[in-house]
C-alpha positions as CSV (number, residue, x, y, z in Angstrom):
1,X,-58.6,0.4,12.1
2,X,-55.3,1.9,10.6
3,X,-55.8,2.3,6.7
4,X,-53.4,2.2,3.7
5,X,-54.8,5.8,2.6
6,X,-54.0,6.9,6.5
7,X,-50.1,5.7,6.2
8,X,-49.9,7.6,2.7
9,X,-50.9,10.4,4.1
10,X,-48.5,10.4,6.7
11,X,-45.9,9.8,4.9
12,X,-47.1,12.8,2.2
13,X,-47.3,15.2,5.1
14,X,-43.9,13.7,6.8
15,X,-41.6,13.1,3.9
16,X,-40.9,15.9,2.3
17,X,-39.1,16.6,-1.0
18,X,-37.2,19.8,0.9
19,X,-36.0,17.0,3.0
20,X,-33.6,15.2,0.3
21,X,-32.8,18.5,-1.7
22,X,-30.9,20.3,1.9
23,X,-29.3,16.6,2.2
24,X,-28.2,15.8,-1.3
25,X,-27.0,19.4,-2.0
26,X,-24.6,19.7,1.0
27,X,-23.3,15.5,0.2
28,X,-20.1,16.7,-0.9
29,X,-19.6,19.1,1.2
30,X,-18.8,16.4,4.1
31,X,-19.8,17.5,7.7
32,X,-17.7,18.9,10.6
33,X,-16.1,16.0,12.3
34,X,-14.8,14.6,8.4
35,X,-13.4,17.5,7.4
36,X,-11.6,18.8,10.5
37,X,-10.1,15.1,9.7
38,X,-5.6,15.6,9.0
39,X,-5.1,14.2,5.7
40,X,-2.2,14.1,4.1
41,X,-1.4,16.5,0.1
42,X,-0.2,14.6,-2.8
43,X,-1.8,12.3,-5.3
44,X,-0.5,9.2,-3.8
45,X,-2.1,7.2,-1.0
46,X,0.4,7.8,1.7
47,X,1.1,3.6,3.1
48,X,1.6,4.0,6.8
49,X,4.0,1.5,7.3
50,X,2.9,0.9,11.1
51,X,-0.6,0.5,10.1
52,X,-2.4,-3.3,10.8
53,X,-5.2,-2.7,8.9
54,X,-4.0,-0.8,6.0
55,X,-0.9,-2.5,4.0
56,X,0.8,-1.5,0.9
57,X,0.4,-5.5,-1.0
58,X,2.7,-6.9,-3.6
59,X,1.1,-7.2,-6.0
60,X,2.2,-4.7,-8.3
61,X,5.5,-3.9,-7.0
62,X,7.3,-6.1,-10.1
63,X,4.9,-5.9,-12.4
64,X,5.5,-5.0,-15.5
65,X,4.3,-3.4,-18.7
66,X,4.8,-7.2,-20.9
67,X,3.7,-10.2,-18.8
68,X,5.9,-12.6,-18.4
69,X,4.3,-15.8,-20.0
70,X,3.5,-19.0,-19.0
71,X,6.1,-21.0,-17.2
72,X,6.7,-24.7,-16.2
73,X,6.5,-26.1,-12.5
74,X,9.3,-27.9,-11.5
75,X,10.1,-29.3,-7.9
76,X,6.8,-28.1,-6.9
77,X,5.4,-29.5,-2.8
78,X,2.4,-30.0,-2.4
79,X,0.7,-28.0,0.2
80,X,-3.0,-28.8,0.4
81,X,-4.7,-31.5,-1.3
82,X,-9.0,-30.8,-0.6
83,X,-12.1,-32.5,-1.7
84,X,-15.6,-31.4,-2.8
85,X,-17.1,-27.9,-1.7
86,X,-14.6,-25.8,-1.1
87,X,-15.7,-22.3,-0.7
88,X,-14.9,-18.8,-0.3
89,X,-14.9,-19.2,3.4
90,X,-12.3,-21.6,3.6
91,X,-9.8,-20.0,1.5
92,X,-10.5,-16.8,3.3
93,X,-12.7,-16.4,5.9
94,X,-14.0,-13.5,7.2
95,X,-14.5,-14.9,10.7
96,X,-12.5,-14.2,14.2
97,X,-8.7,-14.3,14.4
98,X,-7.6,-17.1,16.7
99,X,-5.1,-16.6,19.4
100,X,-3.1,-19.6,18.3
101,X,-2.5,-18.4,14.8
102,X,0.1,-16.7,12.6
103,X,-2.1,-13.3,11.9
104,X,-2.4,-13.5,15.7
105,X,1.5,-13.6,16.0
106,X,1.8,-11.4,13.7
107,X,-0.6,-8.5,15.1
108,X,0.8,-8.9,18.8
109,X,4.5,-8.6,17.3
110,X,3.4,-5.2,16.3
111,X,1.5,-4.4,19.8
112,X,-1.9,-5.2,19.2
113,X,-3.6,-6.6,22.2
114,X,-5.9,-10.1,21.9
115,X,-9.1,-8.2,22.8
116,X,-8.3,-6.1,19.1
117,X,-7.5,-8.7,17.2
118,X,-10.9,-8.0,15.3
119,X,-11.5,-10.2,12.2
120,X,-10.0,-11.1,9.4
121,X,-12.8,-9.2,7.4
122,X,-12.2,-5.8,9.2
123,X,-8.5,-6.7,8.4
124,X,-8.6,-7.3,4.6
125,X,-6.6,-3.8,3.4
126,X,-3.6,-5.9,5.4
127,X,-2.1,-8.4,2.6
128,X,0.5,-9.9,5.2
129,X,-2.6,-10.6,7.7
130,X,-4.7,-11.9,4.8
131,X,-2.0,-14.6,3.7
132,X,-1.5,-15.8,7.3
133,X,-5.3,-16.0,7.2
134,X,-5.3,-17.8,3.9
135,X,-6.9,-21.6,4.5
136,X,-7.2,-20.5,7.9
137,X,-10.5,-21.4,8.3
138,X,-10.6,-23.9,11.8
139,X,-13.5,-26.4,9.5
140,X,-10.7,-26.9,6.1
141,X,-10.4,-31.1,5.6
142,X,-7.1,-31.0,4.2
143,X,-6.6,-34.7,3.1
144,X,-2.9,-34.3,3.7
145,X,-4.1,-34.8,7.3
146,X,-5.9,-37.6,7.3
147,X,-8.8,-37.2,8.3
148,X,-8.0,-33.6,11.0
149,X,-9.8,-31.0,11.0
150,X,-8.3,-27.7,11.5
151,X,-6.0,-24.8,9.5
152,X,-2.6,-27.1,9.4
153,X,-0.7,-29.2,6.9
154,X,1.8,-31.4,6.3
155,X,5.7,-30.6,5.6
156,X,6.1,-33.1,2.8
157,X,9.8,-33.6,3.4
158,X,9.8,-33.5,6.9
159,X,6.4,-34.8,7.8
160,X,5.8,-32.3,10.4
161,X,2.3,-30.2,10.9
162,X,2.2,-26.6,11.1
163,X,-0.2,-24.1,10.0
164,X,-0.8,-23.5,6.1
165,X,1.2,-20.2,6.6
166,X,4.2,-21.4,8.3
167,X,4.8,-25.0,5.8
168,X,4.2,-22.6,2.7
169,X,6.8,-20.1,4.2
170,X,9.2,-22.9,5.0
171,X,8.5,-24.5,1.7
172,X,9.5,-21.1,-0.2
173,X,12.2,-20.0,1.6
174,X,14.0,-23.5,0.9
175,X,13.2,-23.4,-2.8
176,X,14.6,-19.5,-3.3
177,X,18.0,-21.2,-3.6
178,X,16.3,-23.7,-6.7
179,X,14.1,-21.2,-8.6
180,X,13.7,-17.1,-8.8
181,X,10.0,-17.6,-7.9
182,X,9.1,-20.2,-5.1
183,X,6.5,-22.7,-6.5
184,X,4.5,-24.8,-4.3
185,X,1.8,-27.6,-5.3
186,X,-2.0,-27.7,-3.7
187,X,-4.7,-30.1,-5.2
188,X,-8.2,-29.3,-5.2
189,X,-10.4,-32.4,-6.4
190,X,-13.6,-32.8,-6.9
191,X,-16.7,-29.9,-7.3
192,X,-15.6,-27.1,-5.4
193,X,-19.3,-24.9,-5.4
194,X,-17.8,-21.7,-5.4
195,X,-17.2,-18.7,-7.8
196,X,-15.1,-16.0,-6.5
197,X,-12.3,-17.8,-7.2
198,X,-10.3,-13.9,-7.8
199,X,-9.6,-14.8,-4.3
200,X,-8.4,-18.1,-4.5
201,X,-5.9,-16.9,-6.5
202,X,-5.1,-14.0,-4.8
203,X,-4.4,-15.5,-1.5
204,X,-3.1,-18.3,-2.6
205,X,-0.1,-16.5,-4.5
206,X,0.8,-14.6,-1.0
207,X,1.6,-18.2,-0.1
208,X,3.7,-18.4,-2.9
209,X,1.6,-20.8,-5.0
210,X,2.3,-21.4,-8.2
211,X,0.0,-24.1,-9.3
212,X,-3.3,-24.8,-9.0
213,X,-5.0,-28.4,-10.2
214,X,-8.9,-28.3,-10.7
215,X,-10.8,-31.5,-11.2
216,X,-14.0,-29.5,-11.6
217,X,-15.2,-26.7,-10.6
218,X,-18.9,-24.5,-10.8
């Protein structure tokens, strides 16, 4: 019959202390493979302007140091309109890139085959994947729809369905000529059981949202 006291000493006469002292003294050293790696000088990340996975995002490009306020919505669309339980996963999930779908178009515009696609996860350092990801989640209930299931919505003004990505982009690109900042609508009623909404409004302002109206929310 195998003991406690026989695993302890085992592990007393197997783990040693030497063991995590030779590890943890060389841990910043690297090894060989990492530090034969070419990186390049300079403080800066270097963006690679090629890269899929890696992106230099908007965020901060026209920020400055004095917000600018609070402003009103005016001739806002509105682009999704949801019910209860909303969740991380819709508004970006971390799931397979379908073949059908903007990031898809995207990545084989830029050469990458279907069978590296990989996921939107392993893709999140790419901003202009991640907004044509946004909502792209094939389960979303967009009442808009009526009732459909899948990552589309309805043009308002011209009643045709298209992915999220492509009505929000239409949307925009029509208001530039109205407003300096394109503002779109999207409605989420309801309890949405979620808490990283960060990401919500992350995402949703690659779309170009604007506005966002809560019922509830946990």
């Amino acid at each position: 019959m195998f003991l406690i006291r026989d695993g302890l000493q085992v592990v007393h006469s197997s783990v040693l202390p030497d063991m995590f002292k030779a590890t943890y003294q060389a841990i910043t050293k690297g090894n060989p493979m990492w530090n034969q790696l070419s990186v390049p000088s300079g403080t800066l990340y270097a963006w690679d302007s090629k890269s899929t996975y890696i992106h230099e995002p908007p965020y901060f490009k026209s920020m400055t140091m004095s917000p600018p306020g609070p402003h009103g919505v005016k001739d806002a669309y509105c682009l999704l309109n949801f019910g209860d339980s909303i969740t991380t996963d819709h508004i970006s999930p971390a799931g397979s890139i379908h073949k059908d779908s903007p990031a898809a178009r995207y990545l084989m515009e830029r050469g990458v085959d279907r069978r590296d696609f990989n996921s939107y996860g392993s893709r999140r350092g790419n901003d202009e994947v991640m907004a044509r990801g946004t909502f792209a989640n094939i389960r979303l209930v967009n009442k808009l729809l009526g009732g459909e299931v899948g990552p589309k919505t309805i043009h308002i003004s011209t009643g045709e369905k298209l992915s999220v990505f492509d009505v929000a982009m239409v949307i925009s690109s029509k208001l530039l000529h109205i407003l300096s900042s394109p503002v779109m609508l999207y409605v989420l009623t309801e309890k949405s059981w979620e808490q990283k909404y960060p990401g919500l409004c992350f995402n949703s302002g690659l779309l170009m949202v604007r506005a966002i109206r809560l019922k509830c929310c946990d």
